[in-house]
ZAZAVEX-981690 format. One record per atom (N, C-alpha, C): residue number from 1; chain; y, x, z. Coordinates in steps of 0.1 Angstrom, whole numbers, plus 5000, padded with zeros to 4 digits. Example, Ala and Ser with C-alpha at 12.3 -4.5 7.8 and 13.67 -1.06 7.14 Angstrom:
BEGIN
{r 1, "A", {4943, 5132, 5078}}
{r 1, "A", {4955, 5123, 5078}}
{r 1, "A", {4967, 5132, 5078}}
{r 2, "A", {4978, 5128, 5071}}
{r 2, "A", {4989, 5137, 5071}}
{r 2, "A", {5000, 5129, 5079}}
***
This chain:
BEGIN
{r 1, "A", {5422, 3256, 7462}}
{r 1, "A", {5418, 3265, 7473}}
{r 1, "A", {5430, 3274, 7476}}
{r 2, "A", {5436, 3273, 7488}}
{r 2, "A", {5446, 3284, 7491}}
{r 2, "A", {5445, 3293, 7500}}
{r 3, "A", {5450, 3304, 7494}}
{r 3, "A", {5448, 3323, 7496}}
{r 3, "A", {5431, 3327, 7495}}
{r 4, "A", {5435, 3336, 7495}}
{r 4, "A", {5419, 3342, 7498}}
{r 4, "A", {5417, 3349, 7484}}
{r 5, "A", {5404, 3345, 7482}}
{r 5, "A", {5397, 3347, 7466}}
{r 5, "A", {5397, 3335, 7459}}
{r 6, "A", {5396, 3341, 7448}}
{r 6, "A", {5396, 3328, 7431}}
{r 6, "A", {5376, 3329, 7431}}
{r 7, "A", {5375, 3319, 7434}}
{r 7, "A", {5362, 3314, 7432}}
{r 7, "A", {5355, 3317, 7415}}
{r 8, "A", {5367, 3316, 7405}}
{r 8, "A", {5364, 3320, 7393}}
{r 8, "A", {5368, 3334, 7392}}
{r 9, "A", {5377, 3332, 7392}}
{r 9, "A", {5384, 3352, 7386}}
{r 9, "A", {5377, 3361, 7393}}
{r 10, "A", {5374, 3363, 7406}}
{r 10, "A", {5374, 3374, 7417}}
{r 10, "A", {5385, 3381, 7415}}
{r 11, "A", {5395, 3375, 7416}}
{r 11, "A", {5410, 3383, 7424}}
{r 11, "A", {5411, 3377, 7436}}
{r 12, "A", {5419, 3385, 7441}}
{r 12, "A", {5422, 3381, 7455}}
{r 12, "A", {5439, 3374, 7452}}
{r 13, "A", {5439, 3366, 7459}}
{r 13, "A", {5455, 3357, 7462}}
{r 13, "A", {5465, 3370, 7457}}
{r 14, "A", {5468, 3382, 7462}}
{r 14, "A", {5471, 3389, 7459}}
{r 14, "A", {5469, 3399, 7444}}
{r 15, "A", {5465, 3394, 7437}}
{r 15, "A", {5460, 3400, 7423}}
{r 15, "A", {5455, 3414, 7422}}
{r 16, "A", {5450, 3418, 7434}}
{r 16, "A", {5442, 3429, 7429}}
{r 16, "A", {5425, 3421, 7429}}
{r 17, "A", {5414, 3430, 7427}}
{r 17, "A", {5404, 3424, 7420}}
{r 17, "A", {5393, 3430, 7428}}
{r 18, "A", {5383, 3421, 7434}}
{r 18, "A", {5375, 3419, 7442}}
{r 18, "A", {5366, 3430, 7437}}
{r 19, "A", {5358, 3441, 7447}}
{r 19, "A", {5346, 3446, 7443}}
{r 19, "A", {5336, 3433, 7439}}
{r 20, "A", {5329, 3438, 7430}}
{r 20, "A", {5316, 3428, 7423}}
{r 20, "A", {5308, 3424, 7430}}
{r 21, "A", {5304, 3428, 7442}}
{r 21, "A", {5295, 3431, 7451}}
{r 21, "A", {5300, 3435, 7462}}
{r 22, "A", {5296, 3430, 7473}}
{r 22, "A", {5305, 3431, 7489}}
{r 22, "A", {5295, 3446, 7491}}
{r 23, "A", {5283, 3449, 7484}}
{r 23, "A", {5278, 3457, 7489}}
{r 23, "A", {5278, 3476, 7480}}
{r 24, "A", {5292, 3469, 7471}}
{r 24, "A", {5296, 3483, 7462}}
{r 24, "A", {5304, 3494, 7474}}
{r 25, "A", {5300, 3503, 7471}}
{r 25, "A", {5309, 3514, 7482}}
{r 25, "A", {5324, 3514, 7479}}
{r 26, "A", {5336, 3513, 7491}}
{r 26, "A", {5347, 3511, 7490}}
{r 26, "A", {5354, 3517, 7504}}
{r 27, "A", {5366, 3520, 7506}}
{r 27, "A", {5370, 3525, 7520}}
{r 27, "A", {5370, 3521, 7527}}
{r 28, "A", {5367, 3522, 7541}}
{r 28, "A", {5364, 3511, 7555}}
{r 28, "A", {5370, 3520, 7562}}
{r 29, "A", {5377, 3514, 7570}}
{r 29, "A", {5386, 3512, 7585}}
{r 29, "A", {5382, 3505, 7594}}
{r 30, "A", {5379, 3516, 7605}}
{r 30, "A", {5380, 3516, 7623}}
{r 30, "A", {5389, 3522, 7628}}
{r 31, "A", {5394, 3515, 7637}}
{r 31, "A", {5406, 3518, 7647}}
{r 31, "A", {5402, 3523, 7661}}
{r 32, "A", {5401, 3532, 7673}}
{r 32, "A", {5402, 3529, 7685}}
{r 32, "A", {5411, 3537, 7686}}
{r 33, "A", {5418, 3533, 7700}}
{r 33, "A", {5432, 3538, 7706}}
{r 33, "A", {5438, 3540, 7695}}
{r 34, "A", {5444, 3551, 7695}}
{r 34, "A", {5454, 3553, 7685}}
{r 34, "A", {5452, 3563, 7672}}
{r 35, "A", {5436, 3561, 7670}}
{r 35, "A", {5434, 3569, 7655}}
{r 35, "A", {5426, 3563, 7649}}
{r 36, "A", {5424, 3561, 7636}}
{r 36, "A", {5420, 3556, 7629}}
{r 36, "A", {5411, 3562, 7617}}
{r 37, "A", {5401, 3556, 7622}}
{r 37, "A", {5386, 3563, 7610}}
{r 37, "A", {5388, 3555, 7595}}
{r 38, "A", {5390, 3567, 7584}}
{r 38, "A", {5392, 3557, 7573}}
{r 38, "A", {5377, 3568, 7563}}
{r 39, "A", {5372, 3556, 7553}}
{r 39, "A", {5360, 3566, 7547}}
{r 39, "A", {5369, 3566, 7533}}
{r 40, "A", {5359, 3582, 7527}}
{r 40, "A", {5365, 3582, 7516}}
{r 40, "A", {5351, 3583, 7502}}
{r 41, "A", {5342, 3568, 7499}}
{r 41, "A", {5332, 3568, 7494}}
{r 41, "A", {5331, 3583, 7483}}
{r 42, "A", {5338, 3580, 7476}}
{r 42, "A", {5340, 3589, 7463}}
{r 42, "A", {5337, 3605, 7468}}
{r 43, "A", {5341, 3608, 7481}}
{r 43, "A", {5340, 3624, 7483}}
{r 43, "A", {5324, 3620, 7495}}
{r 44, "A", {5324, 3613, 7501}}
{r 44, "A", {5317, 3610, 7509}}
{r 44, "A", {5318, 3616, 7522}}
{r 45, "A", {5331, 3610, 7525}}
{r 45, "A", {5336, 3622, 7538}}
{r 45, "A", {5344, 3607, 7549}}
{r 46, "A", {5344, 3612, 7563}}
{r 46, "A", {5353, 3602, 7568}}
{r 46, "A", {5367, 3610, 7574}}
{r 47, "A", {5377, 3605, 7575}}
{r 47, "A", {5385, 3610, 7582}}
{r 47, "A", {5395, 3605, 7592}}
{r 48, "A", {5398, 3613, 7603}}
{r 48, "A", {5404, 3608, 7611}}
{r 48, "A", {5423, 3606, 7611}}
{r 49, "A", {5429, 3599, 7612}}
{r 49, "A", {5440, 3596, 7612}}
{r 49, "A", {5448, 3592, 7622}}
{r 50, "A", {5456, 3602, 7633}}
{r 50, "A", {5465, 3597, 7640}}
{r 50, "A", {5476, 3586, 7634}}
{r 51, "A", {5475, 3576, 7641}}
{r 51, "A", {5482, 3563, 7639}}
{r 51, "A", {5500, 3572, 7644}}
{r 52, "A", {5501, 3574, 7652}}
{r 52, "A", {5516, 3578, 7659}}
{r 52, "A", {5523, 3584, 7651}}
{r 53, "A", {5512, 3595, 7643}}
{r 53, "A", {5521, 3601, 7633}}
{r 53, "A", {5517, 3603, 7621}}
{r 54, "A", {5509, 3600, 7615}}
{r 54, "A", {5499, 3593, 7603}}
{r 54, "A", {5496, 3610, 7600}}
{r 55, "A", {5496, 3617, 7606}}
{r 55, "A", {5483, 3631, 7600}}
{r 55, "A", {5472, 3628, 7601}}
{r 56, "A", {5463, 3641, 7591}}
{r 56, "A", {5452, 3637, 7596}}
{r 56, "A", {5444, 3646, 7603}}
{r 57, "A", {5439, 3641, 7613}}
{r 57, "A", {5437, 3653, 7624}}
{r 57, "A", {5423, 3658, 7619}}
{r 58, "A", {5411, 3652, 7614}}
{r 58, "A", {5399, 3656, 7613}}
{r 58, "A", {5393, 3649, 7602}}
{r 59, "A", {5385, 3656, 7594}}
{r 59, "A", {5375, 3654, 7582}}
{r 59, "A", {5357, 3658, 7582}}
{r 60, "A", {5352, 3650, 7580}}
{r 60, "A", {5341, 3652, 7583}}
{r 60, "A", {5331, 3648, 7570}}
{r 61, "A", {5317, 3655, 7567}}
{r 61, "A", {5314, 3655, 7552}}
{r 61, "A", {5303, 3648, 7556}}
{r 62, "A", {5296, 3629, 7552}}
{r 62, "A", {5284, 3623, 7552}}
{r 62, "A", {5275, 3632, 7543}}
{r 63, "A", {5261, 3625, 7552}}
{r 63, "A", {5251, 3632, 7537}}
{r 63, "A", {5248, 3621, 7532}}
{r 64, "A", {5253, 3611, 7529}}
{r 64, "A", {5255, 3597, 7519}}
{r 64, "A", {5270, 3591, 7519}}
{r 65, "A", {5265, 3585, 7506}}
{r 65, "A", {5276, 3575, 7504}}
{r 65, "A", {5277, 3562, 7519}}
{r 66, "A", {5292, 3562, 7521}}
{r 66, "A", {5293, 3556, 7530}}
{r 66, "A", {5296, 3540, 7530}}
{r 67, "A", {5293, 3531, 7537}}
{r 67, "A", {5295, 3516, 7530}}
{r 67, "A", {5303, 3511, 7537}}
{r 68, "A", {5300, 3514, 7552}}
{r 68, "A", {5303, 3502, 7568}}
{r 68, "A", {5311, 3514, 7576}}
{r 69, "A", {5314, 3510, 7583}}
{r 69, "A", {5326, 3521, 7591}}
{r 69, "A", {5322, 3514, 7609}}
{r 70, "A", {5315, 3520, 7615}}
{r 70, "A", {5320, 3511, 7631}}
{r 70, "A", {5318, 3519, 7645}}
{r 71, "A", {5320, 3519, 7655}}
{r 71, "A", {5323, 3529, 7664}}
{r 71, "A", {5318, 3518, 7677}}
{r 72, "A", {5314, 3533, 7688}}
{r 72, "A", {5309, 3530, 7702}}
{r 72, "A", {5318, 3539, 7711}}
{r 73, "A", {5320, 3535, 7719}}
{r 73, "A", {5320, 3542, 7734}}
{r 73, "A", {5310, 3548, 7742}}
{r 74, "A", {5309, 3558, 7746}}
{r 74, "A", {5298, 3563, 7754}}
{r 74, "A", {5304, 3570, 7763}}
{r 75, "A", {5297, 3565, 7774}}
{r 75, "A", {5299, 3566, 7786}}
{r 75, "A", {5288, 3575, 7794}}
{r 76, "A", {5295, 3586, 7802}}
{r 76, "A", {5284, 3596, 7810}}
{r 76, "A", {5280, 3592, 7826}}
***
């Protein structure tokens, strides 16, 4: 089988090592325009990340653990 995951080990091609469960909490990344929503499971917080200059412009605190990361447009 080439790249990806080891069907036996759970490593990835890359040797780091697969969550056990696709549904263990881990960081997730969304992109629009030019900033980038990354979560941070462990504090339970998301934050925003200008891409142009990698600060971080905004932090925001969930009232859960976060799993999935995904974004809308809303329009007036």
């Amino acid at each position: 089988m080439g790249g990806g995951m080891s069907p036996t080990s759970h490593e990835s091609a890359s040797g780091g090592a697969s969550p056990s469960s696709w549904r263990e909490p881990r960081p997730a990344l969304f992109v629009r325009g030019g900033t980038a929503y990354v979560t941070d499971p462990g504090k339970k917080e998301v934050h925003a990340v200008d891409l142009g200059t990698g600060e971080k412009t905004a932090t925001g605190t969930l009232p859960g653990v976060p799993n999935e990361l995904s974004g809308v447009v809303a329009e007036s």
